[in-house]
C-alpha positions in Angstrom: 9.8 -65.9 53.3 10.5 -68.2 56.2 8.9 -71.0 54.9 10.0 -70.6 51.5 13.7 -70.7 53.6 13.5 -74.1 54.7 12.9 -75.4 50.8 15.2 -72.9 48.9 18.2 -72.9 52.0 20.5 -70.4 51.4 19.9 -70.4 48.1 17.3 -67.9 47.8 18.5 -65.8 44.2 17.9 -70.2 42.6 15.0 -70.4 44.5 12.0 -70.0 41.0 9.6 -69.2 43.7 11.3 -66.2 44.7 
C-alpha cells in the first residue's frame, strides 16, 4: 500500500487502484 501512497496521496477511497 506504500507505494500505491505516493501516487494516490491521501486520497486513497479516489484512488481506482485501491
Amino acid at each position: 500500500m506504500l507505494q500505491k501512497r505516493k501516487r494516490c496521496g491521501k486520497a486513497f477511497s479516489l484512488c481506482p487502484e485501491l
